[in-house]
C-alpha positions in Angstrom: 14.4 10.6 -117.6 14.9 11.8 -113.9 12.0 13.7 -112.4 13.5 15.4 -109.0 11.5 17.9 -106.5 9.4 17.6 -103.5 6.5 14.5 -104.3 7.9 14.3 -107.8 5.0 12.7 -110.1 4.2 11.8 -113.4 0.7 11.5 -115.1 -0.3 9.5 -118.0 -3.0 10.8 -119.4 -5.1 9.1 -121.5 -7.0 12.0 -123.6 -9.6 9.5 -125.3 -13.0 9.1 -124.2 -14.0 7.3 -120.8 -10.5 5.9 -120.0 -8.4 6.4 -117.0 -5.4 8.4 -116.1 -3.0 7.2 -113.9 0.4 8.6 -112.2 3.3 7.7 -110.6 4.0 9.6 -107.5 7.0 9.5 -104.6 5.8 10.7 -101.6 7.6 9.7 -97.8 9.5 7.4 -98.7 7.0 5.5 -100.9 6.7 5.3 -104.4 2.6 5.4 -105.7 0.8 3.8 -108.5 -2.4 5.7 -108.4 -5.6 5.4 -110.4 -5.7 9.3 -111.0 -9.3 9.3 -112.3 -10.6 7.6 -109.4 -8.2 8.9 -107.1 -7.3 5.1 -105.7 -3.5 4.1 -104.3 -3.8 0.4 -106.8 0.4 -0.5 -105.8 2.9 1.3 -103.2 6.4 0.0 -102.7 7.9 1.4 -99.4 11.9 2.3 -99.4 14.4 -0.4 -97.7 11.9 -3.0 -99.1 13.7 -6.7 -98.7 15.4 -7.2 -102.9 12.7 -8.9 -105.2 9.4 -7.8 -103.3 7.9 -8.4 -106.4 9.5 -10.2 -109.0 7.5 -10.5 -112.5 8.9 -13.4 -114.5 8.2 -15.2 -117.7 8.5 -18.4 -117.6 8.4 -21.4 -120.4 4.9 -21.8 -120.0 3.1 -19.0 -118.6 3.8 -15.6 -116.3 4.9 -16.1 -112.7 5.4 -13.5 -109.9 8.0 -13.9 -107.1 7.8 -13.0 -103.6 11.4 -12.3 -102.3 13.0 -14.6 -105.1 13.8 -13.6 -108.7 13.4 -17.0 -109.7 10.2 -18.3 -109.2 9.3 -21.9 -110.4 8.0 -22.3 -113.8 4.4 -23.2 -113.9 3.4 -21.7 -110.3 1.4 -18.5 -110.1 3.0 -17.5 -107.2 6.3 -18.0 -105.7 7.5 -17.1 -102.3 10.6 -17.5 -100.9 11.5 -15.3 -98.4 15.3 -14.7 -96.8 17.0 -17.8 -94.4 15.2 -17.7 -91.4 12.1 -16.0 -91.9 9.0 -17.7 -92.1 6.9 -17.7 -95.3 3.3 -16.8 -94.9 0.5 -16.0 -97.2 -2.4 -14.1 -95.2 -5.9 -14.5 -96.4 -8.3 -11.7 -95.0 -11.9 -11.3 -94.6 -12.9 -7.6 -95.1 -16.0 -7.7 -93.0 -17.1 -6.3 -89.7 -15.1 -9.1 -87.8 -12.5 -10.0 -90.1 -11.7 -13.8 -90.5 -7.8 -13.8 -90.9 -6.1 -17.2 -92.0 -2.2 -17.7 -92.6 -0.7 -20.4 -94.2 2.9 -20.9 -93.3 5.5 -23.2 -93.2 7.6 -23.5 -89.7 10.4 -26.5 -89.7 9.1 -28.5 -92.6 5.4 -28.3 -91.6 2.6 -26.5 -93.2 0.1 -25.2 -91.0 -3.1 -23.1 -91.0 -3.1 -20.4 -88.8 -6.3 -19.0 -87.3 -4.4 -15.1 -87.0 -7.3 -13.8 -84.6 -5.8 -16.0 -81.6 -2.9 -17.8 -83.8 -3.7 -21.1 -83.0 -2.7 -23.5 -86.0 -6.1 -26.1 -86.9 -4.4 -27.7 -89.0 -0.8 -28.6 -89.6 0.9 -31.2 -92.1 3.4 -32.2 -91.4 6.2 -34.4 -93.2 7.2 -37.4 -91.8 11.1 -37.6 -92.8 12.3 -40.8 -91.5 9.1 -42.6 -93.9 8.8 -39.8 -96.3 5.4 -39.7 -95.5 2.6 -36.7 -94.4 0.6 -36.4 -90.9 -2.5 -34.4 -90.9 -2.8 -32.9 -87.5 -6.6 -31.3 -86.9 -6.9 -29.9 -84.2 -11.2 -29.7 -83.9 -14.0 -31.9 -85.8 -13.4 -33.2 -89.3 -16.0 -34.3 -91.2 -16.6 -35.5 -94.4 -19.3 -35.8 -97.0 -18.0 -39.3 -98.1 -16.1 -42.4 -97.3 -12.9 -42.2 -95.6 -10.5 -45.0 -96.3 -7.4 -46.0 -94.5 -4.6 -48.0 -96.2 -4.5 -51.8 -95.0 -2.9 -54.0 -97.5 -0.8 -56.2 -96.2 1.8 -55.5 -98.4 2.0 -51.9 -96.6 2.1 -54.0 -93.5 5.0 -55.4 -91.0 5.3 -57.4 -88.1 2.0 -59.1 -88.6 1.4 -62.1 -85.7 -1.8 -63.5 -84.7 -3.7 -62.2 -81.2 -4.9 -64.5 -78.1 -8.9 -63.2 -78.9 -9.7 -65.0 -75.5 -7.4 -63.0 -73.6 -8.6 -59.1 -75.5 -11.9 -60.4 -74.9 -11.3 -61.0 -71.1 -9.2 -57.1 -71.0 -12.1 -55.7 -73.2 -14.0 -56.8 -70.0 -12.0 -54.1 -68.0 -12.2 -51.6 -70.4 -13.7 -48.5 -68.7 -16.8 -46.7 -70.8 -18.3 -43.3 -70.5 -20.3 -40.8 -72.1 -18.6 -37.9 -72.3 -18.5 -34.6 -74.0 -15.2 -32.4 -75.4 -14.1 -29.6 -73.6 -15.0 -27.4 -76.4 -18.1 -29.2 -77.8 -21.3 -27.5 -77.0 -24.0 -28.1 -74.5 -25.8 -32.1 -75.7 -22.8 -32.9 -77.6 -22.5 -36.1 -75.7 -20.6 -39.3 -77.0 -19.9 -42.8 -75.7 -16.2 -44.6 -75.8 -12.8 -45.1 -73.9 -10.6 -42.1 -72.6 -7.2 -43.2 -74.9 -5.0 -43.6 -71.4 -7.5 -46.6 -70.0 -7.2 -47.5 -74.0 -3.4 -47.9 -73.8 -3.2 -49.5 -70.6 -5.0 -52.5 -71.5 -4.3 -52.9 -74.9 -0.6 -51.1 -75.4 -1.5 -50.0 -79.3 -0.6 -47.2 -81.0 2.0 -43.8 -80.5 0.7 -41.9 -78.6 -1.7 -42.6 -75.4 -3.3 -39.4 -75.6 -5.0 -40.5 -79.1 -7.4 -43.4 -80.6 -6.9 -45.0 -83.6 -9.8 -46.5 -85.5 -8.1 -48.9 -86.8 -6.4 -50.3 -83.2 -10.2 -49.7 -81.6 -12.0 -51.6 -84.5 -9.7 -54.2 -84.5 -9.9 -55.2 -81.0 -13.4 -55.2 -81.2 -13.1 -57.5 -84.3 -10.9 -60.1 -81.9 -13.2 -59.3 -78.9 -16.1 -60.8 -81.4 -14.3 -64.0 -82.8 -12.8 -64.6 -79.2 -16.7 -64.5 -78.0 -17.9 -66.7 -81.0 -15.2 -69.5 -80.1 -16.2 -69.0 -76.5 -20.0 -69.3 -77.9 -18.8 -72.5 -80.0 -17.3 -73.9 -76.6 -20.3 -73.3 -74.6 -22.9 -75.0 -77.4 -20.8 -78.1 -77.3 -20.7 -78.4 -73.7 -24.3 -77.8 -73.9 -24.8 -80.5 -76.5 -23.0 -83.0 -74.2 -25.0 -82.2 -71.7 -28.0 -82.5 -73.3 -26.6 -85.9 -74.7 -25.7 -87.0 -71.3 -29.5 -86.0 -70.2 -30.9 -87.7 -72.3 -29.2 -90.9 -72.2 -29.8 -90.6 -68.1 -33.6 -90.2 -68.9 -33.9 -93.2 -71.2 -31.8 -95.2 -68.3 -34.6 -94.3 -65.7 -37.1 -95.1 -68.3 -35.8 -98.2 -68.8 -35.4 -98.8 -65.1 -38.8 -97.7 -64.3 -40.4 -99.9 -66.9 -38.4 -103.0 -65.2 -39.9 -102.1 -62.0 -42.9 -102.2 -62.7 -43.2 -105.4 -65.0 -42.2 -106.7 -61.4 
């Protein structure tokens, strides 16, 4: 069936009781899915759209729809896949007064979330290929409602070789501390630590000396405290020898004071 003219439509009209009509229309360059009863636009596909827009599969297991692939992945919802060299992107969109726009995309390997309002990117993982492993990158506080755990085993562990505790203890000395505030934190949000360069300098741990990790700070403050116990240990026995030594010099001028006066 070929409908031609000016706007061509065509209605389907539902003549039973309380149901909707709907049409098909093609108007400037756009072809219309309309809820004719309640006069709403519900689909529009615009000419020189990019092949498989919209691609409606069936899958093995359950109905999938494909964004620029006619092939999406059995078992996902939602498949997109957009031409070499574009970037795929999935916008979500606030429709209030000040609209919150978020964009998840993925740009060379990483997935990032985009704040659209200034398109800075909060958070970005991103996958590690040389270790086939994932970095989360948060740009802004993170905080969580629970325990965070990092992996230590020591089978996940290299390199392993024991630390001179006297000698962190002695560059822990040097370390630098401030209270301090972020640039973006607001007014009274005031913390206490190491800037990461001073960090670095003294202690050369980690990538990257504009960062901290918890586990290089927390373990030179474990060294830093065993260091100070052996120095603690050190001092009590060269207190106890002194005492020792005391003592025996006391009961020597006893003893010498007792001859004297026998005399």
């Amino acid at each position: 069936m070929r409908i031609q003219g000016a706007d061509p439509q065509l209605v389907l009209e539902d003549t039973t009781t309380n149901h909707d009509d709907f049409k098909i229309e093609a108007d400037a360059d756009e072809l219309s899915f309309w809820d004719e009863t309640g006069s709403t636009r519900v689909m529009g596909i615009a000419a020189g759209s990019k092949a498989d827009s919209l691609f409606v599969a069936s899958g093995t297991s359950q109905a999938a729809i494909g964004l620029f692939t006619s092939t999406p992945a059995d078992g996902i919802e939602l498949h997109i896949k957009p031409e070499s060299g574009d970037i795929p992107n999935l916008r979500l969109e606030d429709p209030g007064a000040s609209p919150a726009k978020w964009d998840f995309r993925i740009i060379d390997d990483d997935l990032e979330i985009v704040d659209s309002t200034d398109f800075t990117a909060p958070v970005v993982l991103e996958l590690n290929k040389a270790g086939n492993q994932y970095e989360l990158e948060i740009n802004g506080d993170a905080r969580i409602n629970g325990n965070a755990a990092a992996a230590s085993s020591r089978e996940l562990k290299t390199d392993l070789a024991p630390v001179p505790r006297d000698e962190l203890l002695a560059r822990l000395m040097e370390l630098p501390l401030f209270t301090w505030r972020y640039k973006k934190d607001p007014p009274g949000a005031t913390h206490l630590g190491p800037v990461a360069e001073d960090f670095h300098a003294l202690f050369d741990l980690g990538r990257d000396e504009r960062y901290l990790s918890p586990a290089d700070t927390s373990g030179v403050a474990l060294a830093a405290i065993q260091g100070l116990a052996e120095l603690l240990k050190t001092k009590d026995a060269e207190i106890a020898e002194l005492r020792a030594r005391l003592i025996a010099l006391e009961e020597s001028l006893e003893a010498v004071r007792g001859s004297l006066e026998q005399r």
